[in-house]
LUMLUMDREN-2810 file (N, C-alpha, C; in Angstrom, 1 decimal):
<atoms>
<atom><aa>X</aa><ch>A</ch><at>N</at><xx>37.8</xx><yy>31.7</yy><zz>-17.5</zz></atom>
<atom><aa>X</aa><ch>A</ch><at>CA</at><xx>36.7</xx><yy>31.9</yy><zz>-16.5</zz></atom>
<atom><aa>X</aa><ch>A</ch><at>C</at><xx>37.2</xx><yy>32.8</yy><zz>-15.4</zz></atom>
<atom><aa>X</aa><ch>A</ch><at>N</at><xx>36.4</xx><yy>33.7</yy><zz>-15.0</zz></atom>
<atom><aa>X</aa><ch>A</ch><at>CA</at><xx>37.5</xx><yy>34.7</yy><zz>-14.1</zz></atom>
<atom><aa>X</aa><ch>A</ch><at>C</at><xx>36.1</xx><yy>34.5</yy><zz>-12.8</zz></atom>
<atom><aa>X</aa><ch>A</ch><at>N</at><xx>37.1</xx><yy>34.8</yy><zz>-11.6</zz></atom>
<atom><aa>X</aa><ch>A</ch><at>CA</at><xx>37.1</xx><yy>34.2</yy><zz>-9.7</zz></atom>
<atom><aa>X</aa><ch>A</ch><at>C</at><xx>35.3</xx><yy>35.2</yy><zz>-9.9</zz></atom>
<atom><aa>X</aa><ch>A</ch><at>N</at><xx>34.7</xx><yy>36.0</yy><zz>-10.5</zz></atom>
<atom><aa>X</aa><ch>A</ch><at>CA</at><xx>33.6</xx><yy>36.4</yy><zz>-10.4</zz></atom>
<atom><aa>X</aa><ch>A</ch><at>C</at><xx>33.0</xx><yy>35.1</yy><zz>-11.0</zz></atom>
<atom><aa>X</aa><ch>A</ch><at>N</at><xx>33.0</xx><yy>34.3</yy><zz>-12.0</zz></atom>
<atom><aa>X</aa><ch>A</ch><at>CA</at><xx>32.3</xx><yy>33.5</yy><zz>-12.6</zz></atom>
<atom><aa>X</aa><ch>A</ch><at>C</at><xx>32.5</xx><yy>32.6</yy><zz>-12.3</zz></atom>
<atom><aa>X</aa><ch>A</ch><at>N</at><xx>33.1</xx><yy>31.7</yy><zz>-11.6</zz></atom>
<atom><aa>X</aa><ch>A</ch><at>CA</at><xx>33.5</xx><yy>30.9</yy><zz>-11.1</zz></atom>
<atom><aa>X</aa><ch>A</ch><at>C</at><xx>32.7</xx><yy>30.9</yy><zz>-9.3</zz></atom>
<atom><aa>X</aa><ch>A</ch><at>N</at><xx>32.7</xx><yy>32.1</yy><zz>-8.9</zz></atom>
<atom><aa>X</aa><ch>A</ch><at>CA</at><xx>32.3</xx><yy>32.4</yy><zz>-7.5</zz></atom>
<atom><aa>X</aa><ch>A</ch><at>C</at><xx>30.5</xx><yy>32.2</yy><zz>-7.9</zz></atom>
<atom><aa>X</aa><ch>A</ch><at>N</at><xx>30.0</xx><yy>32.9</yy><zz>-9.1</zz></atom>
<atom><aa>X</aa><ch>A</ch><at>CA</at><xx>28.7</xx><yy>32.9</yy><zz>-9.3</zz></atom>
<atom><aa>X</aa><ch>A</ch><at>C</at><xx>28.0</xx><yy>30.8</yy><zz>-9.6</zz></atom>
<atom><aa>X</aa><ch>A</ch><at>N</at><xx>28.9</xx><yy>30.4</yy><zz>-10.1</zz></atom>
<atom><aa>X</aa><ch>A</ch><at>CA</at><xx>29.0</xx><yy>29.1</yy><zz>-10.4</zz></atom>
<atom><aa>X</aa><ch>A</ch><at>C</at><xx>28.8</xx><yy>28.3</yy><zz>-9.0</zz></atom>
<atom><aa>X</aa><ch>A</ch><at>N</at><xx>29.5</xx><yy>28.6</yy><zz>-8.5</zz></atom>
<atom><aa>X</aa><ch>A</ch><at>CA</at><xx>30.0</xx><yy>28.1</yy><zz>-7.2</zz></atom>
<atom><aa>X</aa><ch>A</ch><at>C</at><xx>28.4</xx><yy>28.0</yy><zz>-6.1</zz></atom>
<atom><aa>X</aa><ch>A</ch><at>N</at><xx>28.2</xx><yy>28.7</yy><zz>-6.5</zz></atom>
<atom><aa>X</aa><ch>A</ch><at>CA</at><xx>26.6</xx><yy>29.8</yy><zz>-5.8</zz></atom>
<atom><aa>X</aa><ch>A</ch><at>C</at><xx>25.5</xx><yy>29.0</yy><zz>-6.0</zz></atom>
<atom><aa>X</aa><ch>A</ch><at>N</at><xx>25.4</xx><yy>28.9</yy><zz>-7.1</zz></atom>
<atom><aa>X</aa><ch>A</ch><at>CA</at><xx>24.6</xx><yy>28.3</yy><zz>-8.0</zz></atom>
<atom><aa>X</aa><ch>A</ch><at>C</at><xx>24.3</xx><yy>26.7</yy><zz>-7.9</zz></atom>
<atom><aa>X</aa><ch>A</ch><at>N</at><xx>25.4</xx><yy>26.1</yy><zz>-7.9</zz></atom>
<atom><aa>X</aa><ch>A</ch><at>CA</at><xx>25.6</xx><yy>24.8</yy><zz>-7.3</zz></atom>
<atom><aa>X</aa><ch>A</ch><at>C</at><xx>25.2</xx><yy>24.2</yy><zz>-5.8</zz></atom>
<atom><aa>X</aa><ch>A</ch><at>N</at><xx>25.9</xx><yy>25.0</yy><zz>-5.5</zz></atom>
<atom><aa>X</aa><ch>A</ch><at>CA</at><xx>25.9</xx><yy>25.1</yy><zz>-3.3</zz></atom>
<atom><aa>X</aa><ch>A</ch><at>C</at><xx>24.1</xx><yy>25.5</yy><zz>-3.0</zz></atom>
<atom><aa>X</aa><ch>A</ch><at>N</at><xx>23.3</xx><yy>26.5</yy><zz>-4.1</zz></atom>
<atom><aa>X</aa><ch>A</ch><at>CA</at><xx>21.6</xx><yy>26.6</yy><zz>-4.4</zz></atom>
<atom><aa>X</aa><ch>A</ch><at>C</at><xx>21.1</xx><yy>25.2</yy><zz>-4.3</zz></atom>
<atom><aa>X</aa><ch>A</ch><at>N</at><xx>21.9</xx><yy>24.5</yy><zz>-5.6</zz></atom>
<atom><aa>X</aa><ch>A</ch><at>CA</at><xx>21.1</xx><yy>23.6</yy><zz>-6.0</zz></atom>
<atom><aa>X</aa><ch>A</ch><at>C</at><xx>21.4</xx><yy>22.3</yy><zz>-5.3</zz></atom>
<atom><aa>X</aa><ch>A</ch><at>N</at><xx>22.5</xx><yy>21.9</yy><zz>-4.6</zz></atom>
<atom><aa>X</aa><ch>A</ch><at>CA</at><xx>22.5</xx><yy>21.0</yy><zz>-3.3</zz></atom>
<atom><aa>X</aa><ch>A</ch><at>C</at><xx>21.8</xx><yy>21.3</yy><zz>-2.2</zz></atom>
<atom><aa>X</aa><ch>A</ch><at>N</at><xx>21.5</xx><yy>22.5</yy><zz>-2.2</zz></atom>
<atom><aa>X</aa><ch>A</ch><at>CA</at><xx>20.7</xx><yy>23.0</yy><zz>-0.5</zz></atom>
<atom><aa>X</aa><ch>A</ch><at>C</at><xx>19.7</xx><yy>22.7</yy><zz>-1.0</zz></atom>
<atom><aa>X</aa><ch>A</ch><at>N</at><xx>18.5</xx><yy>22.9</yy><zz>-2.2</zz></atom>
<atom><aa>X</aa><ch>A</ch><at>CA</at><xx>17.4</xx><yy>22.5</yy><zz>-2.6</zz></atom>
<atom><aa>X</aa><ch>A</ch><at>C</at><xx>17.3</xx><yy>21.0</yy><zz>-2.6</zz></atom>
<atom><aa>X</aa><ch>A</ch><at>N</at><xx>18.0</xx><yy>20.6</yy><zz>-3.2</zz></atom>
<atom><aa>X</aa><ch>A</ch><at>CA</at><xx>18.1</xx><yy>18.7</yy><zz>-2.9</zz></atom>
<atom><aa>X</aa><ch>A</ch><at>C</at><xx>18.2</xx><yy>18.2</yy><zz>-2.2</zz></atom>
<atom><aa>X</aa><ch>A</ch><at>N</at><xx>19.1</xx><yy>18.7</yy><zz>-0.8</zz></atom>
<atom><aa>X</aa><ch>A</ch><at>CA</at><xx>19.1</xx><yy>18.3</yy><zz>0.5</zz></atom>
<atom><aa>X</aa><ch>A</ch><at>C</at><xx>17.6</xx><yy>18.5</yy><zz>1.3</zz></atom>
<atom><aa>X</aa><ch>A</ch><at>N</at><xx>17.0</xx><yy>19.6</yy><zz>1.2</zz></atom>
<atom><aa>X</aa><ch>A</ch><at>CA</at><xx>15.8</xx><yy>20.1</yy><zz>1.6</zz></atom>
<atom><aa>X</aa><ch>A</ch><at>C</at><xx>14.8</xx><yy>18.3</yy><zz>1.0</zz></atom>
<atom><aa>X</aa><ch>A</ch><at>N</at><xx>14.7</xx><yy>18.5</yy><zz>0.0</zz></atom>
<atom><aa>X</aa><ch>A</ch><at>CA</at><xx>13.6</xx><yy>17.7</yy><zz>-0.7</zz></atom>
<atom><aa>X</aa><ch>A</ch><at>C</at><xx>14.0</xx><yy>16.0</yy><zz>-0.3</zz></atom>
<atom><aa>X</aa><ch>A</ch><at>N</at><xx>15.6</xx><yy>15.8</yy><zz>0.0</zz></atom>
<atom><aa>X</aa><ch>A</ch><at>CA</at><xx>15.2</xx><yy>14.1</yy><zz>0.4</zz></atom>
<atom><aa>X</aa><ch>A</ch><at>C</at><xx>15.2</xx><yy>14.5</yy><zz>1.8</zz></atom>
<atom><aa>X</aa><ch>A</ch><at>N</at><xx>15.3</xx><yy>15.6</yy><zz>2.6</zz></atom>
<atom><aa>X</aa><ch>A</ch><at>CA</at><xx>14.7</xx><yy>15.4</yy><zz>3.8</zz></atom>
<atom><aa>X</aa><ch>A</ch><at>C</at><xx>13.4</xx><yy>15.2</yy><zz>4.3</zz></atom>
<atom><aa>X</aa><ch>A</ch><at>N</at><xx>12.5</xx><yy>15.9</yy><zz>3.3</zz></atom>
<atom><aa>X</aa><ch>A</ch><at>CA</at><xx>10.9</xx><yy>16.1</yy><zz>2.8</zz></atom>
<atom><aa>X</aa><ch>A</ch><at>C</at><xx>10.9</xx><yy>14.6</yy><zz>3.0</zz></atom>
<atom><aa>X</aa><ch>A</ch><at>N</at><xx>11.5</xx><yy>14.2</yy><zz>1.8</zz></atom>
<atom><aa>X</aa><ch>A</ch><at>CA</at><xx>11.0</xx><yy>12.1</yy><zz>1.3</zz></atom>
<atom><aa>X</aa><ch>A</ch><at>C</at><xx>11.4</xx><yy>11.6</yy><zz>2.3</zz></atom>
<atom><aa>X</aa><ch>A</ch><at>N</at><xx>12.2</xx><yy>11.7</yy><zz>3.0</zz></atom>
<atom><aa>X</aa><ch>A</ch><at>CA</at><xx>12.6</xx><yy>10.9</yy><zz>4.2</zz></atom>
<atom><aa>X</aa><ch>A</ch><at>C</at><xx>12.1</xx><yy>10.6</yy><zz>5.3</zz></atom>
<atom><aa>X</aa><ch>A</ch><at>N</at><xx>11.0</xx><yy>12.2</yy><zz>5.4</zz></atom>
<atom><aa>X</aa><ch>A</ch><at>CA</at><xx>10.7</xx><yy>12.1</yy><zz>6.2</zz></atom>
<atom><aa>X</aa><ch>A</ch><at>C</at><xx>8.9</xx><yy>11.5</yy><zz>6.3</zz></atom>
<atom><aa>X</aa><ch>A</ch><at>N</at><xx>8.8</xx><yy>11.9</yy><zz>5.2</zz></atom>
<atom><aa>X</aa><ch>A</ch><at>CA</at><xx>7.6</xx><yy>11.0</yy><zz>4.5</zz></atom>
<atom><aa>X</aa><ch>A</ch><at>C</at><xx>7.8</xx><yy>9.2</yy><zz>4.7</zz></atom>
<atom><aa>X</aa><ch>A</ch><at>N</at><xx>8.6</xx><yy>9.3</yy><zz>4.1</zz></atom>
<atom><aa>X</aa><ch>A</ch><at>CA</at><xx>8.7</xx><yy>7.4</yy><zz>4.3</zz></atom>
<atom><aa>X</aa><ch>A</ch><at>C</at><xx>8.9</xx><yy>7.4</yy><zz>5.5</zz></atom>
<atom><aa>X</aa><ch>A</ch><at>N</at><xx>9.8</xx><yy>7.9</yy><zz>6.5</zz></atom>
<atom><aa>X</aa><ch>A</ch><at>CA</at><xx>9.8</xx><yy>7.5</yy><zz>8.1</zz></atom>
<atom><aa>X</aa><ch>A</ch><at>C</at><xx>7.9</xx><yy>7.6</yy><zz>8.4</zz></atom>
<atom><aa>X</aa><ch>A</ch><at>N</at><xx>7.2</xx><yy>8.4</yy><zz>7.9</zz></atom>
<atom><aa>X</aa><ch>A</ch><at>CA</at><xx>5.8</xx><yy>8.5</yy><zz>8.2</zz></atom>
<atom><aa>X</aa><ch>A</ch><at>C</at><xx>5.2</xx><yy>7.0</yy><zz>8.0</zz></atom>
<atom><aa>X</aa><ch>A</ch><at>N</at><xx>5.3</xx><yy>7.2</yy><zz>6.6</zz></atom>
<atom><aa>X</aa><ch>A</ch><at>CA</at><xx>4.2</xx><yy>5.5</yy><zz>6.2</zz></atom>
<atom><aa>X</aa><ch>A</ch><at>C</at><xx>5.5</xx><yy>4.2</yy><zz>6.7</zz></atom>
<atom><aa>X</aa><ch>A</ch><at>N</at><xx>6.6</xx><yy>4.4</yy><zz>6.9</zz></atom>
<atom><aa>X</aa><ch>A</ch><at>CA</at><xx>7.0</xx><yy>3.4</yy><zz>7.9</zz></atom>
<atom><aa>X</aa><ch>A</ch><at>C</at><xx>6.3</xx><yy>2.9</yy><zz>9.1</zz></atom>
<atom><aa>X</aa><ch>A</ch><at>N</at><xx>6.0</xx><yy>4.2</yy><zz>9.7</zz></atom>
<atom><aa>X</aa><ch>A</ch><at>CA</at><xx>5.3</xx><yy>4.0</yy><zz>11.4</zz></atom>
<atom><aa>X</aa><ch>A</ch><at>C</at><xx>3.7</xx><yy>3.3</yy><zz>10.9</zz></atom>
<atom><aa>X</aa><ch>A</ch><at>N</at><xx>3.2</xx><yy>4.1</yy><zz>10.0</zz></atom>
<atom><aa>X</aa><ch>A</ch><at>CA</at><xx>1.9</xx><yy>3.5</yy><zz>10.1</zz></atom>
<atom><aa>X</aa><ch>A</ch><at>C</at><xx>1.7</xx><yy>1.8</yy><zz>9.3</zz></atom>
<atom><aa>X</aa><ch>A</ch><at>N</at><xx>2.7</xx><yy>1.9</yy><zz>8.5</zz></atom>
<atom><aa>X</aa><ch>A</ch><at>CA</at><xx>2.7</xx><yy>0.2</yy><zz>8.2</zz></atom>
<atom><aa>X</aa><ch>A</ch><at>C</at><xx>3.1</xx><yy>-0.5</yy><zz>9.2</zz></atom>
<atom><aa>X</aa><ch>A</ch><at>N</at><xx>4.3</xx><yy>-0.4</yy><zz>10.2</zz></atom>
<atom><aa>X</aa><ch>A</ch><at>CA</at><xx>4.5</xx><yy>-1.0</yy><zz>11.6</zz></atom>
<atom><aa>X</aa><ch>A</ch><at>C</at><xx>3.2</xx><yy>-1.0</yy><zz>12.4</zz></atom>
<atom><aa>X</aa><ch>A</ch><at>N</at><xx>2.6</xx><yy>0.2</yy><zz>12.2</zz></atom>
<atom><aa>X</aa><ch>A</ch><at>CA</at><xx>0.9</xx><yy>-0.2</yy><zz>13.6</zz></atom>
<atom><aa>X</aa><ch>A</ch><at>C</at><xx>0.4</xx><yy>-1.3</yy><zz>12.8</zz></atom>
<atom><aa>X</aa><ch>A</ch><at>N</at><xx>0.3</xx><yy>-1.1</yy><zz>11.4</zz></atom>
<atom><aa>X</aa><ch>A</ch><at>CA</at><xx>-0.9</xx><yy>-2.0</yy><zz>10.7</zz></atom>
<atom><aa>X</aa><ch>A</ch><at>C</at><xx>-0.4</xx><yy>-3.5</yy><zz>10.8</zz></atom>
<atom><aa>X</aa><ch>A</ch><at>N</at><xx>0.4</xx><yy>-3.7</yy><zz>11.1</zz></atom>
<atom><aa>X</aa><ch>A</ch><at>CA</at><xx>1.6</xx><yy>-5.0</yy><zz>10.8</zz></atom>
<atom><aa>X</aa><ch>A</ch><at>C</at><xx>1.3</xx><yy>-5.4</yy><zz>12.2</zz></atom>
<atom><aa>X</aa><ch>A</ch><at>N</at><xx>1.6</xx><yy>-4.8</yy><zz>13.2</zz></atom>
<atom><aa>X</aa><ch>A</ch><at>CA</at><xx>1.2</xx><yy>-4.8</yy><zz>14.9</zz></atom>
<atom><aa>X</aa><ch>A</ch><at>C</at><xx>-0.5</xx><yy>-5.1</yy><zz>14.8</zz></atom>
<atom><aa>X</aa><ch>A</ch><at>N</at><xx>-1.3</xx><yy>-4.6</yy><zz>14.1</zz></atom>
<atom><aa>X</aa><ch>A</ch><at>CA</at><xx>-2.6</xx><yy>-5.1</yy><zz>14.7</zz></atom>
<atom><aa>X</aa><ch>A</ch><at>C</at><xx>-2.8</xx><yy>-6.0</yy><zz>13.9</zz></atom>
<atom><aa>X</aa><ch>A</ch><at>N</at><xx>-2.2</xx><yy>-6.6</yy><zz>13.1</zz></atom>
<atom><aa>X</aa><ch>A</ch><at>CA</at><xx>-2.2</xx><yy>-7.5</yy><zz>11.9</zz></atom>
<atom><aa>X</aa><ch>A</ch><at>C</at><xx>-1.8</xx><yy>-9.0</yy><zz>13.2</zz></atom>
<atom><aa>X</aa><ch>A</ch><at>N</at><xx>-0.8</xx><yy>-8.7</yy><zz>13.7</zz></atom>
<atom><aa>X</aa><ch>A</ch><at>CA</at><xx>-0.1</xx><yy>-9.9</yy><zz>14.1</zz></atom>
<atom><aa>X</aa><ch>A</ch><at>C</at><xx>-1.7</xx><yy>-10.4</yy><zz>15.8</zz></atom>
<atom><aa>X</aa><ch>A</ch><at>N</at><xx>-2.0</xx><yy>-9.3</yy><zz>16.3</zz></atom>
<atom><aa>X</aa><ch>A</ch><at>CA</at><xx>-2.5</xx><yy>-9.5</yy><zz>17.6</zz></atom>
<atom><aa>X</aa><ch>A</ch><at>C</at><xx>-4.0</xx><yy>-10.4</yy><zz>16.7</zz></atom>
<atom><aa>X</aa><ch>A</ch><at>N</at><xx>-4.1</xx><yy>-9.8</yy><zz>15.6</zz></atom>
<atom><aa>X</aa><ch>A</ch><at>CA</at><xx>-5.1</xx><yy>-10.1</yy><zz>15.4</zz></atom>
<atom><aa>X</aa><ch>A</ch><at>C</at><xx>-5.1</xx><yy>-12.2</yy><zz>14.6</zz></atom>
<atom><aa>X</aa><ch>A</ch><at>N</at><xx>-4.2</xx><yy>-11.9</yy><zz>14.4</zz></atom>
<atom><aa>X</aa><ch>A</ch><at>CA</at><xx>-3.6</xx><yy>-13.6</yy><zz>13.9</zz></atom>
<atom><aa>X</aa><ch>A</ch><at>C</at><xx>-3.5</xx><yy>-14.2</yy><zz>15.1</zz></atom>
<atom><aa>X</aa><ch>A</ch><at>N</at><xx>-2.9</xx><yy>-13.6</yy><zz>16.5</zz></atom>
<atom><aa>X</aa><ch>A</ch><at>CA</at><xx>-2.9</xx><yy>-14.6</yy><zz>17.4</zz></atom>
<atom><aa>X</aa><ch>A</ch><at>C</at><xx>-4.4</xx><yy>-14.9</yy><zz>17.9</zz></atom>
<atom><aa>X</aa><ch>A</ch><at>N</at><xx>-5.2</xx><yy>-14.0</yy><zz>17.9</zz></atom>
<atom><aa>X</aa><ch>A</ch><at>CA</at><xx>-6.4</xx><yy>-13.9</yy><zz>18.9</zz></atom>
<atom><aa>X</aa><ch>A</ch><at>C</at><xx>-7.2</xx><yy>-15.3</yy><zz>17.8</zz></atom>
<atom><aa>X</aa><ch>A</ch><at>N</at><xx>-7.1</xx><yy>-14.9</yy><zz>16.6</zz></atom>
<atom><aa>X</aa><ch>A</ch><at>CA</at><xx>-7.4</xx><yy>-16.1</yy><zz>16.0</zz></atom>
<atom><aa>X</aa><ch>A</ch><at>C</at><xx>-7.1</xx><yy>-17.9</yy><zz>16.3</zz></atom>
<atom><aa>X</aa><ch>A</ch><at>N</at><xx>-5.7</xx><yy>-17.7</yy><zz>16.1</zz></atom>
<atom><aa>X</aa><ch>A</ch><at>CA</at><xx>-5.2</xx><yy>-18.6</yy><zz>16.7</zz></atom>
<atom><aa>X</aa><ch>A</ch><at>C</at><xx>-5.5</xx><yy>-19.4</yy><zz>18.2</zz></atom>
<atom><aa>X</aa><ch>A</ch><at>N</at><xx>-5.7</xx><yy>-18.5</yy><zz>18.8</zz></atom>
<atom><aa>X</aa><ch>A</ch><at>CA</at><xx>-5.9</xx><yy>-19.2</yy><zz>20.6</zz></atom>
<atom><aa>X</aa><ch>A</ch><at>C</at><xx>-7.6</xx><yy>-19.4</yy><zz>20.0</zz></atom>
<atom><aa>X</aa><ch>A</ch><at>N</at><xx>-8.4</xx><yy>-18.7</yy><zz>19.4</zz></atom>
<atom><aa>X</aa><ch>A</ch><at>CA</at><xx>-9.7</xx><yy>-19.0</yy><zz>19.2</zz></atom>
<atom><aa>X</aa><ch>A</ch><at>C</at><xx>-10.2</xx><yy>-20.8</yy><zz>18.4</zz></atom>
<atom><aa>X</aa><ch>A</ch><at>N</at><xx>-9.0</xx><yy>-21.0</yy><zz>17.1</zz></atom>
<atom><aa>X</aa><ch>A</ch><at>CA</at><xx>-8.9</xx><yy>-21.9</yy><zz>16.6</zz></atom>
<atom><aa>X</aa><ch>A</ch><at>C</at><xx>-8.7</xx><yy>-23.1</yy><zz>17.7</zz></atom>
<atom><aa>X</aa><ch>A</ch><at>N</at><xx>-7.4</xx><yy>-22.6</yy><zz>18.2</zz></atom>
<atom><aa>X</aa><ch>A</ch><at>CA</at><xx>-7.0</xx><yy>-24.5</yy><zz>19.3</zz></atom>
<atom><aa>X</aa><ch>A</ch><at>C</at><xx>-8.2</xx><yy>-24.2</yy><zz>20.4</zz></atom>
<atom><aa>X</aa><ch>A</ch><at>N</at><xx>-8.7</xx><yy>-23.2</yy><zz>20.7</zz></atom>
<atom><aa>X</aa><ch>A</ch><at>CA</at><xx>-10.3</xx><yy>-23.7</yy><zz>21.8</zz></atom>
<atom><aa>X</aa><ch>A</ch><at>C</at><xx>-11.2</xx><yy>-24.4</yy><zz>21.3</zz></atom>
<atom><aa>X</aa><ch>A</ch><at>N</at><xx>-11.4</xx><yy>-23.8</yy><zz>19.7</zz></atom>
<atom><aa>X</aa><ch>A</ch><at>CA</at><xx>-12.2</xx><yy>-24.9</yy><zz>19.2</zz></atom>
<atom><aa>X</aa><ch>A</ch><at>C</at><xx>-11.7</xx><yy>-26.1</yy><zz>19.1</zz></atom>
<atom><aa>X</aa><ch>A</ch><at>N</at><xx>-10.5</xx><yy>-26.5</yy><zz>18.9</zz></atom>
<atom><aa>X</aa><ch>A</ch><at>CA</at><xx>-10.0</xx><yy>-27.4</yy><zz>18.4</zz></atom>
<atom><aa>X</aa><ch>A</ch><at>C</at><xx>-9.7</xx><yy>-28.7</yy><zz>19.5</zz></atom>
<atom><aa>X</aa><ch>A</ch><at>N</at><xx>-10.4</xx><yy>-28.2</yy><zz>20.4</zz></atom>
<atom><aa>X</aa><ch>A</ch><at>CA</at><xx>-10.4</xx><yy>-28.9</yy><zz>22.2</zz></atom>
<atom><aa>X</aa><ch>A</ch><at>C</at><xx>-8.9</xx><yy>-28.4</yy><zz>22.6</zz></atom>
<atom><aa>X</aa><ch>A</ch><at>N</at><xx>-8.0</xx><yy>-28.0</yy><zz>22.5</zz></atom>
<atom><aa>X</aa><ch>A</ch><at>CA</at><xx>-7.0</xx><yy>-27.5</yy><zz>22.9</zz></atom>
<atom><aa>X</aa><ch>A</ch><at>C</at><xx>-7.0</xx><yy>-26.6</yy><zz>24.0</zz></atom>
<atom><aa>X</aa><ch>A</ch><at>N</at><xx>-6.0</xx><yy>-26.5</yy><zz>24.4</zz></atom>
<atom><aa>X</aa><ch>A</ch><at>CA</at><xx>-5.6</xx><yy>-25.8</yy><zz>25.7</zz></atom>
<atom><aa>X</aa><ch>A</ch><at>C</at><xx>-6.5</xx><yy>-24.3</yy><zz>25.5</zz></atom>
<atom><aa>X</aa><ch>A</ch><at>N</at><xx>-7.2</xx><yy>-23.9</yy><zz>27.0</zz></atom>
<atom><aa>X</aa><ch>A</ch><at>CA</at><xx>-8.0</xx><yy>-22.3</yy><zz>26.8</zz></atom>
<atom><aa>X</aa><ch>A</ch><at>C</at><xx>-7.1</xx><yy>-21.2</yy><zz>27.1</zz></atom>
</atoms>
């Protein structure tokens, strides 16, 4: 294999890591996305269990 084919090789690889790098930064950054929005949904999930909650022990003659 001669330093021309080996350099074109070289090239070729170093393409095909910079393309792969590109694309899990794409995914990554995708999942950091539906991270955040399952954290809101999880957050109005939880306010919405307490508000129940305090609603339940008022009925329940419990503290208002």
């Amino acid at each position: 294999m001669t330093i021309d084919e080996r350099l074109e090789r070289l090239t070729e690889r170093h393409e095909a890591l910079t393309q792969t790098v590109e694309l899990m930064n794409h995914q990554i950054a995708q999942m950091l996305a539906a991270i955040n929005t399952n954290s809101e949904h999880i957050n109005a999930l939880v306010r919405i269990a307490e508000i129940h909650e305090r609603r339940l022990t008022t009925l329940e003659g419990g503290e208002q």
